[in-house]
C-alpha positions as CSV (number, residue, x, y, z in Angstrom):
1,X,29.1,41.7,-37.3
2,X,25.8,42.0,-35.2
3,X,25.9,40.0,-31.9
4,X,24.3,36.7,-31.7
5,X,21.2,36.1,-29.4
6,X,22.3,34.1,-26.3
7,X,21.0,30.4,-25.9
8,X,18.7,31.5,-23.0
9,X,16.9,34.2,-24.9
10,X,15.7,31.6,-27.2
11,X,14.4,29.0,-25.2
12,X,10.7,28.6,-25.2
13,X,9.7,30.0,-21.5
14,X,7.3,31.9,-19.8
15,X,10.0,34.7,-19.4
16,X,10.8,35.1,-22.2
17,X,7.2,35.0,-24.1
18,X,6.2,37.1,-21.8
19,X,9.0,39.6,-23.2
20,X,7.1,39.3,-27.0
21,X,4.4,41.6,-25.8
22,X,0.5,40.7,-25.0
23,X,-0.4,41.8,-28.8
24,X,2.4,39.6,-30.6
25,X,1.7,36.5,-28.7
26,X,-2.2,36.7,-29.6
27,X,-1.2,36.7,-32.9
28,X,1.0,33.6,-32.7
29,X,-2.3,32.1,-30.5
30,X,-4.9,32.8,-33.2
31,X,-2.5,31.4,-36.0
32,X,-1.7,28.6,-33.8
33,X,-5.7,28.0,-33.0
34,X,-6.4,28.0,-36.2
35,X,-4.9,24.7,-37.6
36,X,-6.0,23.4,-33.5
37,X,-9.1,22.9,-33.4
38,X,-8.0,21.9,-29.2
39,X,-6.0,24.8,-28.7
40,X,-9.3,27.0,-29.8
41,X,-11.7,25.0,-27.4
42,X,-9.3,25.7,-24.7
43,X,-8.7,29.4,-25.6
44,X,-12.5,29.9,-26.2
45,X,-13.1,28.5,-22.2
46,X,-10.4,30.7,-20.9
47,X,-11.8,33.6,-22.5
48,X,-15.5,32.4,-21.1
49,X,-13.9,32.0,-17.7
50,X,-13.3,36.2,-17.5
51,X,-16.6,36.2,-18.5
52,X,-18.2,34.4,-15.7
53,X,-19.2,30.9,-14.4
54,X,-22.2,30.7,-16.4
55,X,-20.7,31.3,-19.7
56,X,-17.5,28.9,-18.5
57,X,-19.9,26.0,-18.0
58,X,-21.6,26.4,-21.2
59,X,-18.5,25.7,-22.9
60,X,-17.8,23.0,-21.1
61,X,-21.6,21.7,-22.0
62,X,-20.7,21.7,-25.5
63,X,-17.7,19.6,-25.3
64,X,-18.9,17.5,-22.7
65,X,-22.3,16.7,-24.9
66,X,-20.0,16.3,-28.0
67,X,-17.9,13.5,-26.3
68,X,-20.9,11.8,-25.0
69,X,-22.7,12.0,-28.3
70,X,-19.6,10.6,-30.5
71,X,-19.8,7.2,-31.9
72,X,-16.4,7.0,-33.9
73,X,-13.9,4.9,-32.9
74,X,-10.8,5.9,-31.8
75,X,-7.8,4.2,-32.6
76,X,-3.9,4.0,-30.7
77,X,-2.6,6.9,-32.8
78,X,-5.6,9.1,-31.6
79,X,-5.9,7.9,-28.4
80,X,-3.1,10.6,-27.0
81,X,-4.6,13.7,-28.5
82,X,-7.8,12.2,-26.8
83,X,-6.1,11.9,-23.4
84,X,-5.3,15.3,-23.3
85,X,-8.4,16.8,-24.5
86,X,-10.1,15.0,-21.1
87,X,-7.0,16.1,-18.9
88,X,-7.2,19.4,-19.9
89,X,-11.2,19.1,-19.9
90,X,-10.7,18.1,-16.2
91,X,-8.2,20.6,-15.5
92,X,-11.0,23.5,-16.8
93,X,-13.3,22.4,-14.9
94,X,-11.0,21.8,-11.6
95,X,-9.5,24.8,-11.6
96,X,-11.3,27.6,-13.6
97,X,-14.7,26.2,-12.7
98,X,-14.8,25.5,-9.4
99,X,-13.7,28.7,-7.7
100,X,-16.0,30.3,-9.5
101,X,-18.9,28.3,-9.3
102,X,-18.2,25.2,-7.4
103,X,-21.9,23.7,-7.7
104,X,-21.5,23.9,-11.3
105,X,-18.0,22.3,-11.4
106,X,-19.3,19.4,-9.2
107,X,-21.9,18.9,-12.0
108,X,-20.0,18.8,-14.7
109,X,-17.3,16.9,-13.3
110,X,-19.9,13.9,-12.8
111,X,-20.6,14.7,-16.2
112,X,-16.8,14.3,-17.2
113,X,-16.6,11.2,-15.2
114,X,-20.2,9.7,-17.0
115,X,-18.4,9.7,-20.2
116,X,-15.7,6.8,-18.9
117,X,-18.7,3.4,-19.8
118,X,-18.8,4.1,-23.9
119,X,-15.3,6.0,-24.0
120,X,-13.9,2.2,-22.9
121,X,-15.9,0.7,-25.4
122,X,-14.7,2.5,-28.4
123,X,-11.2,3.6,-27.3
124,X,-8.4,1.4,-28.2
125,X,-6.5,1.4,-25.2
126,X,-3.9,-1.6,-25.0
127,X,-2.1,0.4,-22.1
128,X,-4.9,1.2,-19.7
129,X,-4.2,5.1,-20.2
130,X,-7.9,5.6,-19.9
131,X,-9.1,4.2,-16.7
132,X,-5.7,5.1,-15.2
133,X,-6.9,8.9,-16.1
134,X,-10.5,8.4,-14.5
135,X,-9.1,6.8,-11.4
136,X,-6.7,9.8,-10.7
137,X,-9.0,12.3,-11.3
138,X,-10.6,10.6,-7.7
139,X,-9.1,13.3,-5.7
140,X,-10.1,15.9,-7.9
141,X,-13.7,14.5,-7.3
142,X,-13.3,14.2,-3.4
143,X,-11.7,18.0,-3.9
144,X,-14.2,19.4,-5.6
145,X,-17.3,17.7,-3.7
146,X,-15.9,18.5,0.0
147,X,-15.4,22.2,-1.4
148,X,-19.4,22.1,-2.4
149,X,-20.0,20.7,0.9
150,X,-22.7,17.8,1.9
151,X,-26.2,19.7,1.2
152,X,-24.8,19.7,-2.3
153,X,-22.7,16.9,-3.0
154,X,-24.1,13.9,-1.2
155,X,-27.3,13.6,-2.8
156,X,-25.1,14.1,-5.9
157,X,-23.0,11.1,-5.4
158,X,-25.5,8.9,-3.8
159,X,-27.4,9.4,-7.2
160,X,-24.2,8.1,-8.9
161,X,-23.9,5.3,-6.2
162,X,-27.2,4.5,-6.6
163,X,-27.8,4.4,-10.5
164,X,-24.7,3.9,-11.6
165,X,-22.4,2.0,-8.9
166,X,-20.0,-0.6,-11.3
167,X,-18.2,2.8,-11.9
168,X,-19.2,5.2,-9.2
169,X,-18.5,2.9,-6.2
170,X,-14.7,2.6,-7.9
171,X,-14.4,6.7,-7.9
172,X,-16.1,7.5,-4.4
173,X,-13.8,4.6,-3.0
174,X,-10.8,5.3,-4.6
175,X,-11.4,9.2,-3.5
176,X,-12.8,8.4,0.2
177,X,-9.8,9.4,2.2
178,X,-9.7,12.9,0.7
179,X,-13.2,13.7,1.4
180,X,-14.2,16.3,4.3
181,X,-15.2,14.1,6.7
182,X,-18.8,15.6,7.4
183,X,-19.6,15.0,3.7
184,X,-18.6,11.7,3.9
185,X,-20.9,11.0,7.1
186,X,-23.9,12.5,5.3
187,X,-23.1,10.7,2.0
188,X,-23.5,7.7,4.4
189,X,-26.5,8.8,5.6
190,X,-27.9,9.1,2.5
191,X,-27.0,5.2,1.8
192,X,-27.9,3.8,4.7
193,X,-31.7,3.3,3.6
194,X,-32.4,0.3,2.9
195,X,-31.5,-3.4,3.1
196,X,-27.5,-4.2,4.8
197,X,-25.3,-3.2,1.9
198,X,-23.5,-5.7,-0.1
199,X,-20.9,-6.1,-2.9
200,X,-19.0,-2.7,-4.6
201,X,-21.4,-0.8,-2.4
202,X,-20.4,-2.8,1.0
203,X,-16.4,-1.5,0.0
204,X,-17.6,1.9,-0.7
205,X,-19.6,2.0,2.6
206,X,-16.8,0.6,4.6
207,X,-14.3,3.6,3.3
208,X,-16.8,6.1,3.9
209,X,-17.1,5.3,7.3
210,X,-13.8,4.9,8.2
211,X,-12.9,8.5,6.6
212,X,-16.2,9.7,8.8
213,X,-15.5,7.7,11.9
214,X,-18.8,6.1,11.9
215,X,-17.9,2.6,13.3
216,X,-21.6,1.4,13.8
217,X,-21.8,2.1,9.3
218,X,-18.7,0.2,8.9
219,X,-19.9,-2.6,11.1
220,X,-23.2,-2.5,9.6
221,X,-21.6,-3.0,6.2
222,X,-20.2,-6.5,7.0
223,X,-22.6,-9.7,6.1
224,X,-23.0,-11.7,9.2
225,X,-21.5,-15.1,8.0
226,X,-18.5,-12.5,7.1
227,X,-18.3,-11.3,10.7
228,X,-18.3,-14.8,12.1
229,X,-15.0,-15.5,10.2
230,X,-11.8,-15.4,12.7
231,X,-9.9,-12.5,10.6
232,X,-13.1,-10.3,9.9
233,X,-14.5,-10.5,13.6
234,X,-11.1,-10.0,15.0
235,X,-11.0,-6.5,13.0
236,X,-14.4,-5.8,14.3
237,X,-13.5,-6.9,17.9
238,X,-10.2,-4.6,17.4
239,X,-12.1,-1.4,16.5
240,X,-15.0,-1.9,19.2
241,X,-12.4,-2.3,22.2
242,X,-10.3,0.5,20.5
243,X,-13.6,2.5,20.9
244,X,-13.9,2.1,24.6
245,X,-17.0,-0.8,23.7
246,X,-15.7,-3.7,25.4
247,X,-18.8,-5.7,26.1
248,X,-19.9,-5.1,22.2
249,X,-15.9,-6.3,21.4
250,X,-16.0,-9.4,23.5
251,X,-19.1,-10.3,21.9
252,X,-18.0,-9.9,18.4
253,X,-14.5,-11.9,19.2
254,X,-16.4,-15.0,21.2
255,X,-18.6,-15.2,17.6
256,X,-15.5,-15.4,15.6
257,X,-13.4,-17.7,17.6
258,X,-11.3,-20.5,15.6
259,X,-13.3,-23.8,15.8
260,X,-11.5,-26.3,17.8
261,X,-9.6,-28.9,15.3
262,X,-11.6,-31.7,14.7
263,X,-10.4,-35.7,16.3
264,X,-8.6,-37.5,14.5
265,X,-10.5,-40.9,12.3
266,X,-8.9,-42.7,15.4
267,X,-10.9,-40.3,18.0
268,X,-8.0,-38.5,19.3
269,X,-8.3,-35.0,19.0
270,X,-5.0,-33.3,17.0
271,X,-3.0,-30.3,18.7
272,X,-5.3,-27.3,18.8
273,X,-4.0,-24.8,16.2
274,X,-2.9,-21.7,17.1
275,X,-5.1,-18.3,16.2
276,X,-4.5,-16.8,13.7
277,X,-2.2,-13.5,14.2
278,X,-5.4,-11.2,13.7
279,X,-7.6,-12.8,16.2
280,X,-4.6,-12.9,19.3
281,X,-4.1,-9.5,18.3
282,X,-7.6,-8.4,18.7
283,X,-8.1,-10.7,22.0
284,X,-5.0,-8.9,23.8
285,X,-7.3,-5.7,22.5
286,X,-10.3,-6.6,23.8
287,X,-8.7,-7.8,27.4
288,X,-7.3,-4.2,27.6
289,X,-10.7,-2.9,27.1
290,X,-11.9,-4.7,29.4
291,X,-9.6,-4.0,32.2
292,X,-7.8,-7.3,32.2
293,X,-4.3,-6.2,32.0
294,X,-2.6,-9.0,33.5
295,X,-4.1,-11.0,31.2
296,X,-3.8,-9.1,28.1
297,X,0.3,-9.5,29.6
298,X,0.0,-12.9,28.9
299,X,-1.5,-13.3,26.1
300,X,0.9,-10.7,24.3
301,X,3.4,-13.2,25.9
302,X,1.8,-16.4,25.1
303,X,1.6,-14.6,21.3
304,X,5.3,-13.5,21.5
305,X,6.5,-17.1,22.1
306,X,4.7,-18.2,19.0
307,X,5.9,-15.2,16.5
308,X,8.8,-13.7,18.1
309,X,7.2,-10.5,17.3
310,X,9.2,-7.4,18.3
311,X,6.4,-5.3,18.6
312,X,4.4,-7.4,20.9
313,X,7.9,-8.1,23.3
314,X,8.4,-4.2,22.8
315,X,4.6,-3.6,24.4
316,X,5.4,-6.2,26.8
317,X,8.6,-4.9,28.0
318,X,7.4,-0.9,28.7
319,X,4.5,-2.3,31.0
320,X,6.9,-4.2,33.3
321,X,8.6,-3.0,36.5
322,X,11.7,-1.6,36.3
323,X,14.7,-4.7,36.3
324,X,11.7,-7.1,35.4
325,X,12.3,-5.8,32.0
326,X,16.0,-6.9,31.9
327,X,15.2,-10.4,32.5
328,X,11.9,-10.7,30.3
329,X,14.3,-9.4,27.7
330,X,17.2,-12.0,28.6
331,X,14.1,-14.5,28.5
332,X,12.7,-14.0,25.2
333,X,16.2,-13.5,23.6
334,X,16.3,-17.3,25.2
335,X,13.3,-18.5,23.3
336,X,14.8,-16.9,19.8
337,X,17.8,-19.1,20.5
338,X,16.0,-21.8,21.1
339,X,13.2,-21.5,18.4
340,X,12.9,-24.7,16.3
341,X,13.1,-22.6,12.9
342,X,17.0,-20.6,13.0
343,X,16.2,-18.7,11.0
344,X,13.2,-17.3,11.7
345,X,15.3,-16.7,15.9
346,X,18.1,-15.3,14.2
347,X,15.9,-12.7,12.1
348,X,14.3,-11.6,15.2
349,X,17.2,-11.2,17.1
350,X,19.3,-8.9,14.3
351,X,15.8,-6.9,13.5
352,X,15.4,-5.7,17.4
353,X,18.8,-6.1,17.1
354,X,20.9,-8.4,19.6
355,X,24.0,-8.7,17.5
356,X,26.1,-11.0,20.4
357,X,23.2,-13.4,20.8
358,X,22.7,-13.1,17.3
359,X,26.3,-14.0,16.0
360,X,26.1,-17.1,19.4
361,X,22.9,-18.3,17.2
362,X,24.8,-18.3,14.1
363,X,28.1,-20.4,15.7
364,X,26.0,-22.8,17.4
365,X,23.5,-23.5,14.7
366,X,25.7,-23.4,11.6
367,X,24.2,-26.3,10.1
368,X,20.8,-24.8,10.4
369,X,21.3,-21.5,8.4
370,X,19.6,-21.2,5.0
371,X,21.8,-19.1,2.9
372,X,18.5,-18.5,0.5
373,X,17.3,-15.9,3.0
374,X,17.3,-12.6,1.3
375,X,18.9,-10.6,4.3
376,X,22.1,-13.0,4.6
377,X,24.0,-10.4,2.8
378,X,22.7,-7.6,5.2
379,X,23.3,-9.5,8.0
380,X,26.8,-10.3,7.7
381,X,27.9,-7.0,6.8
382,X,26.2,-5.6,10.2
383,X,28.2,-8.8,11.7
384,X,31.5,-8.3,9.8
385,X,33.1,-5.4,12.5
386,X,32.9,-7.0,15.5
387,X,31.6,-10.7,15.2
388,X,33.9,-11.6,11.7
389,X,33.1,-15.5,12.5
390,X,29.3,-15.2,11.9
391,X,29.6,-13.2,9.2
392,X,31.7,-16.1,7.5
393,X,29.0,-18.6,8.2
394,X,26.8,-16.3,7.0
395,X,28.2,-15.5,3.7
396,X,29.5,-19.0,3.0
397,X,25.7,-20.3,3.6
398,X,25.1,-17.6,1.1
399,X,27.6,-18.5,-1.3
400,X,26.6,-22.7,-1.3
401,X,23.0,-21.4,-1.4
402,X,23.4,-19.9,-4.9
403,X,25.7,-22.8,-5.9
404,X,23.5,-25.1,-4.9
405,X,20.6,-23.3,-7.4
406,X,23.0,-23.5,-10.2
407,X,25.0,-20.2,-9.8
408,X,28.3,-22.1,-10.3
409,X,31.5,-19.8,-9.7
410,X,29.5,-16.5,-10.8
411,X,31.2,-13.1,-9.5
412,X,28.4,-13.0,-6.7
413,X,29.4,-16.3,-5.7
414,X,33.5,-15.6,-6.4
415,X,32.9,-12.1,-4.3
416,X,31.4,-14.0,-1.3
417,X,33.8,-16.3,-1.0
418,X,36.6,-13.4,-1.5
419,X,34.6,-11.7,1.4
420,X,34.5,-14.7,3.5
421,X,38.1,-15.4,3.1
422,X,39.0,-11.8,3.8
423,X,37.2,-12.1,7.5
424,X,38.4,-15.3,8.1
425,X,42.0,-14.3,8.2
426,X,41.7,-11.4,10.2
427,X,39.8,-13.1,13.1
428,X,40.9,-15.8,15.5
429,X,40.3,-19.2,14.6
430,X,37.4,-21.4,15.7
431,X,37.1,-24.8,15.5
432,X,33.8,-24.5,14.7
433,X,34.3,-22.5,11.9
434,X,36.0,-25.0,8.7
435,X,39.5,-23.6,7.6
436,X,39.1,-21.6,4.2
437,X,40.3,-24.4,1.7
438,X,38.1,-27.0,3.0
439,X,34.6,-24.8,2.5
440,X,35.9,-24.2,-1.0
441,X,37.0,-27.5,-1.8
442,X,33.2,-28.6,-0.7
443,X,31.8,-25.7,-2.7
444,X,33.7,-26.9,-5.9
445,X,32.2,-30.2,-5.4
446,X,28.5,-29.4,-4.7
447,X,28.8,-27.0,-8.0
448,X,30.2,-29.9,-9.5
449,X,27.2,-32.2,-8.5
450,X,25.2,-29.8,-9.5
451,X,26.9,-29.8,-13.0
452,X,26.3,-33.5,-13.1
453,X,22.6,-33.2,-12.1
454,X,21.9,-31.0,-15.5
């Protein structure tokens, strides 16, 4: 009885087709070309591509002109085989075309990309396959124009940009962070004729620059009633003082600072409100740039009292003395303790982290914790080693949070409650902390109440 062929020999790999022999596998190709008409287009390209460049792109030509010229519509079941024909169409060009002949490839890949206006229009395409495939082939783009460099490629795009920009200014955007840099500073050249650019080609201009490092182009791009606005000059201010341009920083923050809050119908005039997080953060920039560092201190101070944002105490804390860092710590872990929103003290303090003053937040304010917050759980199980009380505030606030939204007994809330009772028996008792019987007993009646409610 003749041996059977192993499993592996069979399977359908490059190995092993390899092992059929160059002449039996371009017989299985031709017979398989034959009832795919696909397959053949592809084959034909390959075989062009040994040929040279010239040849390649002529084959390309004739499928690109036959998808442009093509009126049928094309329906869900045809959309795939469709697809596939661009990807590989993409692929062809990408990597056959383009180390051959890259100024060709760059042509007829704006060519590929021209065909996405009246492909949309007669494609049915309830799942977005098709613009999804344009807007990935962006880096291929970027890719294939840096490699042509900018004497070829930026008047090539701009012409795009400039005739066809609802598209164009999608693609160029989308692929800006992948262009060579000195393309992307010509191609901005090349735009910068003309009236202050606005709309799709403002975004484009703006992601151009910032991939070329042209800051006066991206500032340029910005309308003037845009730059007055608190958030958009603060950015501006940010990147000019991050530039070493103080004066030109200043100038752009003073023109974009908050208005004051208008008095009251009784003539009083309310509490000013605070900046917005943007502008502080760009102010502290631009007193740095300017040489101001005490003050830029406290302002990063003054903005650190308001947020409680780590990084801003971080910054703080490395430009301080040695010892005066120990007690602006012990201050600010103060002022989270303090804050009038718990919650928003106690985050800060686990996030930097400061588990003891932390779980001394959690005991003292017990009435103020809001079990909703999403990192409860995380919290208490970073609390659970060593401060086993805050943890059971923590996950019975949790557990009367989700009872209190109609969770009733679920195994969430039956596992908290489990948890909590598990901690509470191991660690001393507090009479702050309610014995395990009474904080179920109240839990049964707020579900309950809630039961009631519905």
């Amino acid at each position: 009885m003749a041996k059977r062929p192993s499993a592996a020999k069979k399977t359908v790999s490059a190995l092993n087709l390899a092992a059929l022999g160059a002449e039996r596998l371009a017989d299985l190709l031709i017979e398989a070309a034959a009832a795919d008409a696909g397959l053949k287009r592809r084959l034909r390209m390959e075989l062009a591509a040994d040929v040279g460049a010239a040849d390649l792109a002529f084959e390309i030509d004739k499928r690109l002109t036959a998808l442009a010229a093509s009126r049928t519509r094309v329906s869900w079941r045809k959309r795939p085989a469709l697809i596939n024909d661009l990807r590989s169409l993409l692929r062809i060009i990408c990597e056959r075309l383009a180390p051959l002949d890259v100024r060709l490839a760059l042509d007829r890949l704006v060519a590929w990309f021209d065909l996405y206006p009246a492909l949309s229009v007669r494609v049915s395409d309830a799942k977005g396959e098709l613009p999804l495939l344009f807007d990935a082939a962006a880096v291929d783009l970027a890719a294939v124009a840096s490699a042509a460099g900018p004497d070829v490629a930026a008047p090539v795009l701009a012409e795009a940009l400039s005739t066809r920009l609802n598209q164009w200014a999608a693609w160029v955007g989308r692929g800006a962070h992948a262009l060579d840099p000195a393309l992307a500073r010509r191609l901005l050249a090349d735009l910068s004729h003309g009236p202050k650019p606005t709309g799709r080609l403002a975004l484009v201009v703006r992601k151009l620059a910032d991939r070329g490092g042209d800051l006066d182009a991206w500032i340029h791009s910005i309308p003037d009633d845009d730059a007055r606005k608190p958030e958009i000059g603060a950015e501006i201010a940010r990147r000019l003082a991050l530039a070493g341009r103080a004066k030109e920083a200043r100038d752009a923050l003073e023109a974009s600072r908050p208005a004051a809050v208008p008095k009251s119908r009784w003539g009083r005039a309310g509490e000013p409100a605070p900046p917005p997080d943007a502008w502080s953060s760009a102010e502290i920039a631009v007193l740095e740039a300017e040489g101001r560092r005490e003050e830029a201190d406290e302002a990063r101070w003054a903005r650190f009292e308001r947020t409680l944002s780590a990084d801003d105490l971080r910054t703080f804390l490395t430009r301080l003395p040695d010892f005066e860092d120990v007690v602006a710590l012990d201050r600010a872990f103060g002022l989270a303790a303090t804050h009038p929103d718990a919650m928003r003290g106690l985050a800060f303090l686990m996030t930097w982290p400061a588990p003891r003053e932390a779980s001394a937040v959690i005991m003292a304010r017990a009435g103020e914790i809001r079990g909703g917050h999403d990192d409860v759980p995380l919290w208490a199980s970073r609390l659970a080693g060593r401060y086993p009380l805050a943890a059971v505030l923590l996950l019975r606030a949790r557990a009367k949070a989700l009872a209190a939204l109609g969770a009733g007994t679920t195994d969430e809330v039956q596992g908290l409650v489990a948890e909590a009772e598990a901690l509470a028996s191991g660690a001393d008792e507090d009479p702050m902390v309610r014995d395990h019987a009474t904080f179920v007993a109240e839990l049964q009646a707020l579900t309950a109440t809630r039961r009631r409610c519905w």
